[in-house]
Structure formats: structure tokens, C-alpha cells
N, C-alpha and C positions, 0 to 999 in steps of 0.2 A: 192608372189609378189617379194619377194629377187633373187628369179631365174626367173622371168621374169628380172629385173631389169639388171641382171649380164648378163644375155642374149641379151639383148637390148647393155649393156656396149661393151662385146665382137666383136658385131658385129661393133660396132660407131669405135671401137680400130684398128678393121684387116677388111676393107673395100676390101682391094686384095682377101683376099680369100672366098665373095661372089661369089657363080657359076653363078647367074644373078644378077646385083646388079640393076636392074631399077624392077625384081619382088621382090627383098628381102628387097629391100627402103620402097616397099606397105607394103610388111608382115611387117616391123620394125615400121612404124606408125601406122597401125591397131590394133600392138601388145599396140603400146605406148598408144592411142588411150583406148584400152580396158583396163591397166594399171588405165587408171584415173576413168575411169567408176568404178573398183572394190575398188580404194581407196577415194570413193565415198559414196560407197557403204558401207565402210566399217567404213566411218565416220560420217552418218547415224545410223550403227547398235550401234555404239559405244553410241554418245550425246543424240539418241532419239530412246533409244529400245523400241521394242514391245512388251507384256509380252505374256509371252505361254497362253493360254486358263488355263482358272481356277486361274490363280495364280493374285497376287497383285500387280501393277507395282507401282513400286519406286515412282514415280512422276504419278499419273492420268491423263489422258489424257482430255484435257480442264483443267487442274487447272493452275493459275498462276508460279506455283511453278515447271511446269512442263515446260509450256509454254519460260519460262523465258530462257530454254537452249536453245531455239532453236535457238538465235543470235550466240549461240555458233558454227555453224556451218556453217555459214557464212565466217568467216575469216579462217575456217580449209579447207573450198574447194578451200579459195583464191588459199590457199599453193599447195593442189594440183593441182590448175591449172597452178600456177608458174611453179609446178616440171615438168609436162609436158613439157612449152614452152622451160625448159632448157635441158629436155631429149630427145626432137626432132632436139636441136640444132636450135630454127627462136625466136630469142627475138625479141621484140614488133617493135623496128626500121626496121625489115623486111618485116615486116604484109602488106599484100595488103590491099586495100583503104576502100573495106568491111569490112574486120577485125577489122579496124582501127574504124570504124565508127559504128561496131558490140559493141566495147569494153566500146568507149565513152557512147555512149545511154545507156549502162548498167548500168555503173558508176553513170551516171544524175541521172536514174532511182531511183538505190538505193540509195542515199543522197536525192530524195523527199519520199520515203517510211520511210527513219528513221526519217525523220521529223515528216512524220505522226505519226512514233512510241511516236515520244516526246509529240506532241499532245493528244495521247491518254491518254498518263501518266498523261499531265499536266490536264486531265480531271477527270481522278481518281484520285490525290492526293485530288484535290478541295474538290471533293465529301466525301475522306476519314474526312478533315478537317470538314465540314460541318458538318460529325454525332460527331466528337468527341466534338464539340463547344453543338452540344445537348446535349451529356453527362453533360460536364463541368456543363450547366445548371442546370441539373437533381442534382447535386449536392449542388449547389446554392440553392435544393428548388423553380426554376423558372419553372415548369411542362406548365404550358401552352408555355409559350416561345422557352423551349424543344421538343415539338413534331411538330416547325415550322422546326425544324434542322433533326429531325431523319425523316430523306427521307432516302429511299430505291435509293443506285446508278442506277441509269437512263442508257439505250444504249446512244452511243456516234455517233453520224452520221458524218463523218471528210466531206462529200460533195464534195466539187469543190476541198479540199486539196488532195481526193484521185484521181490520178492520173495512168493511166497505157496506152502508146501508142502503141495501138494495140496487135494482138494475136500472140506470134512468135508460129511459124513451123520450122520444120529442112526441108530444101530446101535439098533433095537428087539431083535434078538436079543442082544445083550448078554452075555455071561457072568456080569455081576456083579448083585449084587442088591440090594434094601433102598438101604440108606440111603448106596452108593457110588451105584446106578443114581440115584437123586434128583440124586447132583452131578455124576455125567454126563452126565445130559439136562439139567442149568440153564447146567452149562459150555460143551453145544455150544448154546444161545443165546443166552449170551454173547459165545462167538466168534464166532458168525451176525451177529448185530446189529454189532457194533465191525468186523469186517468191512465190512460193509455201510457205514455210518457212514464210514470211512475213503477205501473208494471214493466217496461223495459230494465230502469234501475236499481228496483227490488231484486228482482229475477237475476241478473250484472252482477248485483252488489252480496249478493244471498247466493248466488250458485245452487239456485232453487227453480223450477220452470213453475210451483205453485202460481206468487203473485202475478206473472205476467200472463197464464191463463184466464186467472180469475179475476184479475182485474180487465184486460179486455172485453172478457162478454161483459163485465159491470156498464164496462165504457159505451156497448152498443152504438157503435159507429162506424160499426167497415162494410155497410152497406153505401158507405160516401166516400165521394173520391177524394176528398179532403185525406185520409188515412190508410187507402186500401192500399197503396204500393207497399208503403212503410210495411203494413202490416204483414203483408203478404210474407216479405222477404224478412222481416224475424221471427214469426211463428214458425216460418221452415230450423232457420239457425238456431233458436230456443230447443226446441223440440230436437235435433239434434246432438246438440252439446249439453243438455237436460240443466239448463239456464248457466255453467259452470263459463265463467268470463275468461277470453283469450288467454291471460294475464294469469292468472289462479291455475288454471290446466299447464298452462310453462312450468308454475313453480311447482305442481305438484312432479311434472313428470323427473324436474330437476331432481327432487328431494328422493325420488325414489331410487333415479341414477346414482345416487351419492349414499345411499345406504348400504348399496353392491357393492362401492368403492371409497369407503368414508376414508380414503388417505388421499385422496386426487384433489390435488390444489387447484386444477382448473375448472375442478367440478364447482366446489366449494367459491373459486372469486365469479362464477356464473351465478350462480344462487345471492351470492350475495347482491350482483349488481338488480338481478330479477327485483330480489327484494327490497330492493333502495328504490326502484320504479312504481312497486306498486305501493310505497309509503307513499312518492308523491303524488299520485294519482288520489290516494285515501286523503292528505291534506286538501286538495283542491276541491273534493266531493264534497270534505267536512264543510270547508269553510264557504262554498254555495252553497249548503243545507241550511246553516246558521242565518247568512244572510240573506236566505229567503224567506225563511221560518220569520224573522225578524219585520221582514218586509210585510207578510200577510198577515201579522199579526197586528202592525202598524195598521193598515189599511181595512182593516177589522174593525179594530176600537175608533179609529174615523168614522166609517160606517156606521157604527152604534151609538155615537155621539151627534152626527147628524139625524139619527131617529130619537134623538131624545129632546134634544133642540127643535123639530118638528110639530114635537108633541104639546111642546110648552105655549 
């Protein structure tokens, strides 16, 4: 990437001594073009590796623990898709009208997706709340009262809140050209991935397999290798576990353990510590959700302030 990069540099420097400079403009976005693709790619292999066959991945795939970096990757493709716009030389004040209206609808998009995130959360903390209020019971000695509370976390159905308009496609026929068509083949893999991405944490966070089906086909991207391992290897685990995260299946199986035996102290400091786990796992989600939310919203009204300063 450092010699792509210096290459791309050289060539932006000494424009004179291109021998075609209207086929080495193509080659020079293509290259830049593929530039994002690989550090994409590689920001992917980095936040959410795949483990080799046989071996133990760090983070499980479906578990919250794991689940929870995938926001992480969100704000790292923002960067490279900035790095792009600024290495092709077309910041957002030049964007034709598509672009413009590529970028907006994105933006919307994800500020109601991480809403939904928050909704989810705000549905598992409840739930978490609910069994610990049964414990407290259990200790109280209030045993019938206690197993009104030790319920097993329920899926979470967001409904009418989950929202997604339409299936994007990459439009090879295109009408636009040069150095718009570059930001709109880098924008619809952006919104592929963060799609995709989102349906993982929905699905984790909801203990629901809806969003992460319907959001994938939204995402229309796993005919590219940019996404097809990833994908591969959680549509099997989704569809398996019927989206229900590592984490949430412990506690349920705990809770029901401790219904047959609501006098077992070991049951009961098990459950607890599960639950003290997956509080901090829900803090950590919450407070990447806010300051994402926060971040694209920023980067938004920048956006729409440079179209208005444009205009003037």
C-alpha cells in the first residue's frame, strides 16, 4: 500500500510527464479505487479475523464479546473512504448530484440503524435487570416471587423501527464518470459493508436472525471477496443459534438451571457473575453507539454546510 500510495503521490506531483494523461487519470483512479478496496480489506482482517480452521478465535463468532467490535469498523472505513476522496483530489463540494444524494441517504440510514442498536440494548439491559431483581429475591428468601423474574431473555423484534430502503446494486452502467463514478463505486461499499456489519449487531444484540438476513441481501455484496468468508461463516452460526448471542444462551440456560434449584448458591453467584459480563459488554456497545451516532451526525451537518456554502 506504501508504494501504491507514493505511486499514486508521483504521479498527482509530475502530471507533465504522463505519456497519456486522459489513460493514466483512468489507471490513477482505478489504482486509487483499488487502494480502498485493499485497506478495507485489511481493516476487516485486522477488527474481525477469521480463525484458521482448528484453532480458537479470540472473540467467537455470535458472542457479544465479539460482536461488540464490529462498530469498530465502521468509523475505520469512514477514514478510508475520506483518504480516498482526498487522494483522488474531488472533496464532497464537487460531488455530482448522485453522490451527493448517495452519501445523504447513507448517513440517514445509519443514524436509524444505530438507533435500532440502542433499542436493542435498551431491551437487554431490561431483561438483564429483571433476572438480577429475581436473584436479589432468591436472597430475600422470596422463592416464589423469584421465579416470576428469572425469565430466560426473550428475542427482540425492533418492527416498524427496523428500516432499510431498498436493495443497493453497483450500477456498472452509470451515467457518471471519472472521478464521481470512483465515489460511487467506493460509497456502494461502504454502504455494503456497514450494512452488513449492522445486520451482525442487530441479529447479537436482538437474539433475532431477522436483521442480519435482511440486511445482508439489502447489503448485496457477497458475490465480492471483500465479504464472502466473513459472510459465509456467520450465516451458518446465525442460522444455527437463530441469531441468540453466546452470552444471552449462558444466561438463559443458567436461569433455567436455577429455577429446578432456586436454593443453589453456586447456581445463583454463576448467574450473577454471567450478568455482571454482559452489563459490561451492553456499556461498551452503548457508549460506541452514542459516539458514533454522534460522529455521523457531525459529519453530516459538515456535509450540508459545505453544500450550502457551495451554493452561495
Amino acid at each position: 500500500m506504501v508504494l501504491l500510495v507514493e505511486k499514486i503521490s508521483h504521479f498527482l506531483k509530475n502530471p507533465n510527464r504522463m505519456e497519456n494523461h486522459h489513460h493514466n487519470s483512468e489507471a490513477l483512479l482505478a489504482s486509487s479505487l483499488q487502494g480502498f478496496r485493499f485497506d478495507v480489506s485489511k481493516i476487516l482482517n485486522k477488527v474481525l479475523p477469521i480463525p484458521e480452521p482448528g484453532t480458537e478465535p479470540e472473540f467467537q463468532f455470535l458472542s457479544l464479546a465479539w460482536i461488540q467490535k464490529c462498530l469498530d469498523v465502521i468509523p475505520l472505513i469512514h477514514r478510508a473512504f475520506a483518504k480516498l476522496v482526498v487522494e483522488i483530489d474531488h472533496p464532497m463540494n464537487r460531488w455530482g448530484k448522485t453522490q451527493v444524494e448517495e452519501y445523504l441517504g447513507y448517513s440517514l440510514n445509519l443514524l436509524e440503524l444505530l438507533n435500532s442498536v440502542t433499542s436493542g440494548v435498551s431491551h437487554l439491559s431490561h431483561a438483564k435487570l429483571c433476572i438480577s431483581h429475581g436473584l436479589n429475591l432468591i436472597e430475600k428468601s422470596s422463592d416464589s416471587l423469584a421465579l416470576e423474574h428469572l425469565k430466560e431473555v426473550q428475542p427482540y423484534d425492533i418492527g416498524k423501527e427496523f428500516k432499510v430502503e431498498g436493495k443497493i446494486t453497483e450500477n456498472e452502467e452509470s451515467s457518471c464518470l471519472g472521478k464521481d463514478l470512483i465515489i460511487s463505486r467506493s460509497l456502494w461499499i461502504l454502504k455494503s459493508i456497514s450494512l452488513w456489519v449492522f445486520g451482525v449487531l442487530l441479529s447479537g444484540i436482538c437474539g433475532n436472525v431477522k436483521p442480519y438476513m435482511e440486511l445482508r441481501k439489502s447489503a448485496g455484496l457477497f458475490d465480492d471477496s471483500l465479504i464472502r468468508g466473513w459472510d459465509s461463516v456467520l450465516a451458518k452460526k446465525v442460522a444455527e443459534n437463530c441469531g441468540v448471542s453466546k452470552e444471552v444462551k449462558e444466561i438463559n440456560e443458567i436461569a433455567t438451571a436455577l429455577k429446578a434449584a432456586i436454593a443453589n448458591g453456586e447456581v445463583v453467584k454463576e448467574l450473577r457473575r454471567r450478568l455482571k459480563g454482559l452489563e459490561d459488554l451492553m456499556q461498551t456497545i452503548g457508549k460506541k453507539t452514542n459516539d458514533l451516532f454522534s460522529e455521523v451526525l457531525a459529519e453530516r451537518g459538515k456535509f450540508l454546510d459545505s453544500l450550502q456554502h457551495t451554493r452561495k
